[in-house]
SERO-4910 file (N, C-alpha, C, O; in steps of 0.05 Angstrom, whole numbers):
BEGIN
 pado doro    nc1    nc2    nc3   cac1   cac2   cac3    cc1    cc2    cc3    oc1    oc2    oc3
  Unk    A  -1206    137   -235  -1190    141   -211  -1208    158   -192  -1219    178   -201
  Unk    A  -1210    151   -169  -1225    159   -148  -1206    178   -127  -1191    163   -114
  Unk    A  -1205    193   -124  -1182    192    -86  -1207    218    -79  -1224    230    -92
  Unk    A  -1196    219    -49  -1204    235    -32  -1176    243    -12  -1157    228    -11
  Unk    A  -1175    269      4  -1154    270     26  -1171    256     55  -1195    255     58
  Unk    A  -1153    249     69  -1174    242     88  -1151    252    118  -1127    247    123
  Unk    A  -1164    263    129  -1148    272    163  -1165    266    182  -1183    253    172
  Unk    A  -1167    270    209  -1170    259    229  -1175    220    228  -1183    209    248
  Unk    A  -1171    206    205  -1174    174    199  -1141    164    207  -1118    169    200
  Unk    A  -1162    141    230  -1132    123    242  -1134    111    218  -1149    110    198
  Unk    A  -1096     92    231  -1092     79    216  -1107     41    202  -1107     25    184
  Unk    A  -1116     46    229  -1129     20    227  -1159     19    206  -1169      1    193
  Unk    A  -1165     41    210  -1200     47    193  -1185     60    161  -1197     66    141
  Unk    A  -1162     60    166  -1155     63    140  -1146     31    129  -1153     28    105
  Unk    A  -1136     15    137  -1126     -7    130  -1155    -24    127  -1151    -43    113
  Unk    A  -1175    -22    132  -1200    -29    134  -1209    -20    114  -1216    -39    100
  Unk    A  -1217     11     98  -1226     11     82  -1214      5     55  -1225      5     33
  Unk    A  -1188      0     60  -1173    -18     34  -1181    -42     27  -1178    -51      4
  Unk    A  -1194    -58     51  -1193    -85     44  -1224    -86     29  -1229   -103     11
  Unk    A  -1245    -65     39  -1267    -66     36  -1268    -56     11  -1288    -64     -1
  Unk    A  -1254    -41     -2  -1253    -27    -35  -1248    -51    -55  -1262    -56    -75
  Unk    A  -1223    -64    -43  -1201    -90    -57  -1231   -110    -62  -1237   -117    -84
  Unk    A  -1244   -115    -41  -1268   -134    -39  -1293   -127    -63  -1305   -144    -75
  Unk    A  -1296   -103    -64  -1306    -95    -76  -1310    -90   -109  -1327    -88   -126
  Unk    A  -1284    -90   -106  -1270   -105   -147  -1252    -75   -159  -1243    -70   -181
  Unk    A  -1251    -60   -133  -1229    -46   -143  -1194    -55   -149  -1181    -69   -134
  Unk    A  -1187    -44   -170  -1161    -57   -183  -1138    -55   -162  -1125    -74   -152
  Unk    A  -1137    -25   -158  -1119    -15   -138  -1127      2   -115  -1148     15   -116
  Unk    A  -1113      3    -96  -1120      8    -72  -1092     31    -52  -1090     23    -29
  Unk    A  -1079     49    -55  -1064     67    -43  -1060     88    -31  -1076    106    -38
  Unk    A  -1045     95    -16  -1043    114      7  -1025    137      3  -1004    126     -4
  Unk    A  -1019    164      2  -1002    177      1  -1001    199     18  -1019    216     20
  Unk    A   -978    202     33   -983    217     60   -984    246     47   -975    248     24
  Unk    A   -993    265     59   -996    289     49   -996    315     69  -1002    305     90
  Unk    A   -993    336     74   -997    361     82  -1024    370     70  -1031    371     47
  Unk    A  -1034    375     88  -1058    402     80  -1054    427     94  -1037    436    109
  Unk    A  -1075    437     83  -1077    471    105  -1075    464    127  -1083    443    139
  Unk    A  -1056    490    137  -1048    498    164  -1027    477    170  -1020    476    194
  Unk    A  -1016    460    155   -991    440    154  -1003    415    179   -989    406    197
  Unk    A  -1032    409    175  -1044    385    173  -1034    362    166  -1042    358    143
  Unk    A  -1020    344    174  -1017    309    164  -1044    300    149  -1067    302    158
  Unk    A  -1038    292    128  -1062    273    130  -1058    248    104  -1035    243     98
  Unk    A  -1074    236     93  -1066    210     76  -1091    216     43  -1115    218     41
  Unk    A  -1072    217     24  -1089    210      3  -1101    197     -9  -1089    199    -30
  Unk    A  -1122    179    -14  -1129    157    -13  -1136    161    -39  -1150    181    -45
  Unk    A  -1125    136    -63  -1127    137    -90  -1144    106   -102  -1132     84    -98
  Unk    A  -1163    106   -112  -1175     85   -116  -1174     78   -154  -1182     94   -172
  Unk    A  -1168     60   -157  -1166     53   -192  -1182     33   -191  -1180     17   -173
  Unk    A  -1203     31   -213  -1231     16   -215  -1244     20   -238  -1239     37   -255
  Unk    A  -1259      3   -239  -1273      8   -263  -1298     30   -267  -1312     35   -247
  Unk    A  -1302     40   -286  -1324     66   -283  -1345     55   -274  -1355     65   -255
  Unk    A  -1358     29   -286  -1385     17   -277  -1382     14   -252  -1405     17   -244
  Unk    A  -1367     11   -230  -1362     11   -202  -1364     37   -185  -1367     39   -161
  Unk    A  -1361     53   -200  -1353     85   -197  -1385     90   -177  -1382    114   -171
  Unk    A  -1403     85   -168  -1416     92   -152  -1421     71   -132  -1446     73   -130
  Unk    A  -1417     59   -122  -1414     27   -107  -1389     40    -98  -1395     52    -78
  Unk    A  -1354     45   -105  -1335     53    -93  -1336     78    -71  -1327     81    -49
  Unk    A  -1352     93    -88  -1354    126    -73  -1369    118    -55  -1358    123    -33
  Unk    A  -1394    106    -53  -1408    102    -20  -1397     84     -7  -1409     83     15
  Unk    A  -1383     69     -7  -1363     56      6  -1343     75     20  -1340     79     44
  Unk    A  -1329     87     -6  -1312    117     15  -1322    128     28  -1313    135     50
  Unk    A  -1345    135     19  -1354    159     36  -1372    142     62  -1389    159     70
  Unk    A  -1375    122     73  -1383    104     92  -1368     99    107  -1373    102    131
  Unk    A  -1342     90     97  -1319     85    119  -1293    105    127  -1275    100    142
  Unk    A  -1298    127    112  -1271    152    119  -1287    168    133  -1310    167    141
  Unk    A  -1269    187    135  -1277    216    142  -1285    235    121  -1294    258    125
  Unk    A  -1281    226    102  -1276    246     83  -1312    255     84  -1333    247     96
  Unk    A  -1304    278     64  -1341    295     67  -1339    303     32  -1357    318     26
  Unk    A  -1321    297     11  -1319    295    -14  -1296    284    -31  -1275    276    -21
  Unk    A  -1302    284    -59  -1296    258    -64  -1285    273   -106  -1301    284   -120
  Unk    A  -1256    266   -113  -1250    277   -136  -1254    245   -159  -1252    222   -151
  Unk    A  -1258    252   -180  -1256    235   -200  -1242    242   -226  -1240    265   -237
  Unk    A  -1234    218   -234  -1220    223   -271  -1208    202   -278  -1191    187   -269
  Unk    A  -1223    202   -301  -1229    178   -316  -1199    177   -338  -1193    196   -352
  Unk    A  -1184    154   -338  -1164    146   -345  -1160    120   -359  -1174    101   -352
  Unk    A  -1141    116   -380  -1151    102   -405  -1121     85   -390  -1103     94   -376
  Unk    A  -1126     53   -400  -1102     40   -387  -1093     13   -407  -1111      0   -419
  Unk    A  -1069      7   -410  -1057    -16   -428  -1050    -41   -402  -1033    -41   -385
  Unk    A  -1070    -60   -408  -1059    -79   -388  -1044   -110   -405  -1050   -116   -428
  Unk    A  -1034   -119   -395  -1025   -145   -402  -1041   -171   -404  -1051   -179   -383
  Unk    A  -1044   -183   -425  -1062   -209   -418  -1046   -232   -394  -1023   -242   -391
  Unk    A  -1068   -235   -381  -1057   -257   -360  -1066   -283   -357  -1088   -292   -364
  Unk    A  -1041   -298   -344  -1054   -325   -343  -1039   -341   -327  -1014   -337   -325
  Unk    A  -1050   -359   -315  -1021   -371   -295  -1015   -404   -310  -1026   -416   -329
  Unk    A   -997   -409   -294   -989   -435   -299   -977   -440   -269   -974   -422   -254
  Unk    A   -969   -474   -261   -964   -479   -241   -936   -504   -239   -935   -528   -244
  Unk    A   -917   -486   -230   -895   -511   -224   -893   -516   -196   -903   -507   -175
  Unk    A   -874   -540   -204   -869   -556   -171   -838   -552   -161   -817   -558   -173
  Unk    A   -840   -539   -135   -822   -535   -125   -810   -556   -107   -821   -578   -110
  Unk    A   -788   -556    -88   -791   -575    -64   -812   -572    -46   -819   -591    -31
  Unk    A   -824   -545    -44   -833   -544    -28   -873   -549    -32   -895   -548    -21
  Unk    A   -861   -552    -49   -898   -550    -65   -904   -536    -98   -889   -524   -113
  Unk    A   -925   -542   -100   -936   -523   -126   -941   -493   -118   -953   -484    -99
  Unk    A   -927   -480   -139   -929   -442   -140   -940   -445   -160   -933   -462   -177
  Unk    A   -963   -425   -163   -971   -406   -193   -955   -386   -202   -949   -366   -188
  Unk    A   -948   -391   -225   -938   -374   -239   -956   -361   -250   -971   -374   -265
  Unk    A   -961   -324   -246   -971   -313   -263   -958   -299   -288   -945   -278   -286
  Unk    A   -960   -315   -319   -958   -305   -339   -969   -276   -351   -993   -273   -355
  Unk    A   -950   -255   -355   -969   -234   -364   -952   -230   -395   -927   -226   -395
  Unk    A   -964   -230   -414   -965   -221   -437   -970   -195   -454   -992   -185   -449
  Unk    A   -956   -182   -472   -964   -154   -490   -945   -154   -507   -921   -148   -505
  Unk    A   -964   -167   -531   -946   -168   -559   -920   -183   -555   -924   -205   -544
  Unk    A   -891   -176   -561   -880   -192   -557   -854   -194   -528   -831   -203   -528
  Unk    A   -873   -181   -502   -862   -181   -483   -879   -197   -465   -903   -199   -468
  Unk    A   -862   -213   -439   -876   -237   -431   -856   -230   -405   -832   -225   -404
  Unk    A   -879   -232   -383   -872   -238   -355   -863   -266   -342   -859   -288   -353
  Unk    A   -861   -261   -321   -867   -289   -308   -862   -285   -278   -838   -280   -272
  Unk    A   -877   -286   -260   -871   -284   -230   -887   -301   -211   -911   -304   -214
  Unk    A   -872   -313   -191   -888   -329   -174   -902   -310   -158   -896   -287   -155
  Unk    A   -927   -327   -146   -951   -314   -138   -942   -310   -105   -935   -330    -93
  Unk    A   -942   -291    -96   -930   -287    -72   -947   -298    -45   -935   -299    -24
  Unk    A   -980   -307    -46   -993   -323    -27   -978   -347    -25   -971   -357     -3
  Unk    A   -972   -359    -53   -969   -386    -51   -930   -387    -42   -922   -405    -26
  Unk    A   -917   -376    -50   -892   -371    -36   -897   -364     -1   -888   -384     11
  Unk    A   -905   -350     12   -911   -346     34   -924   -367     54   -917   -370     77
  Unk    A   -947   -383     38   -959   -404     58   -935   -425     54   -926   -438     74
  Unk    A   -922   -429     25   -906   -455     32   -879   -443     52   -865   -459     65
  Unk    A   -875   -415     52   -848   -413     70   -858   -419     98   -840   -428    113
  Unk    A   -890   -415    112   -897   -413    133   -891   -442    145   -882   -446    167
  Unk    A   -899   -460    126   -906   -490    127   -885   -510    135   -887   -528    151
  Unk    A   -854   -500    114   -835   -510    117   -816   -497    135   -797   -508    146
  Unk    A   -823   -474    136   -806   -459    163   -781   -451    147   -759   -454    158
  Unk    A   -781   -441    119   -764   -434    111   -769   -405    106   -790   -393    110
  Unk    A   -746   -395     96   -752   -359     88   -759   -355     60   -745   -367     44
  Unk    A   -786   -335     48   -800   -332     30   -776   -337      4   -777   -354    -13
  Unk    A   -753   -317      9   -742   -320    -11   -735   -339    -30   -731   -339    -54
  Unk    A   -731   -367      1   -717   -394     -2   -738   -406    -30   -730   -415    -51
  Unk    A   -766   -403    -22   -787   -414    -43   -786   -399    -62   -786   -409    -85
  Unk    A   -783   -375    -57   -782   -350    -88   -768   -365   -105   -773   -375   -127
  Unk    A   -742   -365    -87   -719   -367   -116   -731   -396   -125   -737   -395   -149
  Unk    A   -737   -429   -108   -745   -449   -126   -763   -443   -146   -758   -449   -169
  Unk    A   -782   -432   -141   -796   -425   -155   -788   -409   -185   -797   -412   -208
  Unk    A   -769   -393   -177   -755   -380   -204   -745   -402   -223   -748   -405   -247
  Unk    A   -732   -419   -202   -710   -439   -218   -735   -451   -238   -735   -445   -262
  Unk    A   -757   -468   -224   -771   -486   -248   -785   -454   -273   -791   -460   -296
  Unk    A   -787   -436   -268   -792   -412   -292   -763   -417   -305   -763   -424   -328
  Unk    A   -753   -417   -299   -731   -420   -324   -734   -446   -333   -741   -451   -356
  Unk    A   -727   -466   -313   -732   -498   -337   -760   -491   -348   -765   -510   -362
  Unk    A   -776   -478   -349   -796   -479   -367   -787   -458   -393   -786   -464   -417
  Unk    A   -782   -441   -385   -770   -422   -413   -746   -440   -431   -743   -435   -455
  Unk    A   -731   -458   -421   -716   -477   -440   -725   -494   -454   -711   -506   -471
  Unk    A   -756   -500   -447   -770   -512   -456   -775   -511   -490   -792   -525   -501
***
């Protein structure tokens, strides 16, 4: 885990260096507003990545913030095996991403592909969400 505080950074060079971290192969990418000295606004910027990245991330932060230093700590993590699968909606094919751990099992449609088909058909995200739910269940009766 990476973060830094960062103050006098708009919002826009903050939304910028998220995308440039995310690009970069960091896992996660978040913001947390904060107080500093002298009751300063400012934003916490928390980065989750892999250690081998851990110097490639920091000159990136430290390139596109304000910041002038930089905290670290290294954190041990349980993730889920993943995998998608793909059903057909009315509106099109959604990926389903499968996530797995021992004997608990996900299932959620992929929210790009919900979004371009709501753009397409002019319907509301949800409208695709839920088809998309429906064929996850005819697949679990399976």
């Amino acid at each position: 885990m990476i973060e830094t505080n960062l103050d006098d950074q708009t919002g826009e060079r903050t939304g910028y260096v998220m995308d440039r971290l995310l690009a970069a192969g960091a896992y996660d990418v978040f913001f947390t507003p904060i107080q500093m000295k002298k009751n300063r606004p400012a934003t916490k910027l928390t980065v989750l990545g892999n250690v081998n990245d851990k110097e490639l991330l920091t000159k990136l932060i430290l390139q596109e913030t304000t910041t002038i230093g930089i905290r670290f700590q290294t954190w041990q993590r349980t993730i889920m095996q993943r995998h998608f699968v793909t059903v057909k909606t009315p509106y099109g094919d959604v990926q389903i991403k499968v996530a797995r751990y021992e004997d608990i099992e996900k299932k959620m449609p992929e929210y790009e592909d919900c979004a371009d088909l709501a753009m397409k058909f002019n319907v509301s995200f949800n409208t695709v969400y839920q088809a998309a739910l429906v064929e996850i269940q005819k697949l679990d009766k399976k």
